[in-house]
C-alpha positions as CSV (number, residue, x, y, z in Angstrom):
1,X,23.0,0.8,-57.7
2,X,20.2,0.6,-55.2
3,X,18.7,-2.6,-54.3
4,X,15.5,-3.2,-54.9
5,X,12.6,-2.4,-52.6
6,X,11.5,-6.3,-53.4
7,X,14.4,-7.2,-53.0
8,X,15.0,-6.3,-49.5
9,X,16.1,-2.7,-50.0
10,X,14.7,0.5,-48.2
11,X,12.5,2.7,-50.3
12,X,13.6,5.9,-51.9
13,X,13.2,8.7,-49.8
14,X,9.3,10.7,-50.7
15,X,10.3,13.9,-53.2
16,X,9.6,16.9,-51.2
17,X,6.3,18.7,-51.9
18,X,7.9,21.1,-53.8
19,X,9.9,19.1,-55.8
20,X,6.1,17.9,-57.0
21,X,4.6,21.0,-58.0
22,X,5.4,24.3,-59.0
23,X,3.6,26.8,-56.7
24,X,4.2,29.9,-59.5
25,X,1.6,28.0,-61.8
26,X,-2.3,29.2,-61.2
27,X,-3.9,25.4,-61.9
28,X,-1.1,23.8,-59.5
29,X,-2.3,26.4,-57.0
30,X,-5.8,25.0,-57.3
31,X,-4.8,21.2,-56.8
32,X,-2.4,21.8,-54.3
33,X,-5.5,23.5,-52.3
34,X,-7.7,21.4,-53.0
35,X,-5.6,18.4,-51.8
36,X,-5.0,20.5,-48.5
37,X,-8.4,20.7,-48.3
38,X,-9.2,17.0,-49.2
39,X,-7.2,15.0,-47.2
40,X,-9.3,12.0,-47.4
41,X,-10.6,11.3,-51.3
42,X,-13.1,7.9,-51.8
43,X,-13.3,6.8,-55.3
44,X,-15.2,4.1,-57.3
45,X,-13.5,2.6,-60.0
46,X,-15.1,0.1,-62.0
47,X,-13.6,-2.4,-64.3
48,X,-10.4,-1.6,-62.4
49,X,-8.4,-4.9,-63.2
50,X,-6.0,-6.7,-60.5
51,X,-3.9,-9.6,-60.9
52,X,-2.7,-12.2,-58.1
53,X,0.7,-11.5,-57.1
54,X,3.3,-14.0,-57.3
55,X,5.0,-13.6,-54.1
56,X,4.1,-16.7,-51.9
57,X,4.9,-14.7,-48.6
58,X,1.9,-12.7,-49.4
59,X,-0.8,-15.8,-51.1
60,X,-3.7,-13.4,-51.0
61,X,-2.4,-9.9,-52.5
62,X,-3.5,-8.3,-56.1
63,X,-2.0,-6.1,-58.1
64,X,-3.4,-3.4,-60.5
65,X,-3.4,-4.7,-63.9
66,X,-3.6,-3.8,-67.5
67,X,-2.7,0.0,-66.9
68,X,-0.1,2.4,-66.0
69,X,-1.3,2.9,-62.1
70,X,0.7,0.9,-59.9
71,X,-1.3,-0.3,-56.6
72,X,-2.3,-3.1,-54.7
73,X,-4.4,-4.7,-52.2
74,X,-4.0,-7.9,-49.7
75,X,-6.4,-9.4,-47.6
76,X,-6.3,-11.3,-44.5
77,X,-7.7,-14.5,-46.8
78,X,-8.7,-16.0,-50.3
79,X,-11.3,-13.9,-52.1
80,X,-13.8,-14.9,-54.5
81,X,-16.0,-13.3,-57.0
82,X,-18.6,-14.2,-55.2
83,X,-18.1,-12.0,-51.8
84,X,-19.7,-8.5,-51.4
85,X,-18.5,-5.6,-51.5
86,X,-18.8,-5.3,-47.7
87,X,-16.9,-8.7,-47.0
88,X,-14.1,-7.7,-49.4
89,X,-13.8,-4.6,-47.6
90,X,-13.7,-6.6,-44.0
91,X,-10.9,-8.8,-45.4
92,X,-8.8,-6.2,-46.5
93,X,-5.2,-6.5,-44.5
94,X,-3.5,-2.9,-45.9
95,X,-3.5,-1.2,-49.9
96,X,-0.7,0.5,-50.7
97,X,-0.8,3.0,-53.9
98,X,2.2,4.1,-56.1
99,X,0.4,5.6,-58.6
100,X,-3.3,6.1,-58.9
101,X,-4.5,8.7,-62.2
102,X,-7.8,10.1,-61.0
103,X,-10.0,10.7,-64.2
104,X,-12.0,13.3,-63.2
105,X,-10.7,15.8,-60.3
106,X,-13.4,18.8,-59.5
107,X,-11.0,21.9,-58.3
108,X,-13.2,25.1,-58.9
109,X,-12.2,27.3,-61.5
């Protein structure tokens, strides 16, 4: 049995493209162009929950919370609820997303 990724172990190897979708269906045509032709997608998510990690390695990283997506963020420092928007952003070390559902996703019909 594989170790981990927390644990130390490497991650699992990223399914092949086509392992993801099946280019014979017409809608999974139309995603898979318009991810082609949105490489870069900025979304605002509000009342997105995060929770404080409990690794001590990483003291300032949050986790989604409360739902079925599976990301986080960790910053260079402590955060509070009272710094903007634009000084959370500054502080921001890296994100890393898992999982991330999309609630509304415009692909032309």
């Amino acid at each position: 049995q594989p170790i981990p990724r927390a644990m130390g172990g490497a991650p699992s190897a990223p399914e092949p493209e086509a392992a993801l979708l099946d280019p014979s269906d017409e809608l999974e045509k139309k995603v898979l162009a318009w991810i082609q032709a949105n490489p870069i997608v900025e979304r605002t998510f509000t009342g997105a929950k995060l929770k404080r990690a409990s690794c001590p390695v990483v003291p300032f990283t949050y986790q989604s919370a409360l739902t079925d997506d599976s990301f986080g963020i960790s910053f260079t420092h402590a955060i509070s609820s009272n710094n903007s928007v634009e000084e959370l952003q500054a502080l921001v070390d890296y994100m890393w997303v898992e999982r991330l559902e999309m609630p509304v996703l415009e692909i032309g019909r």
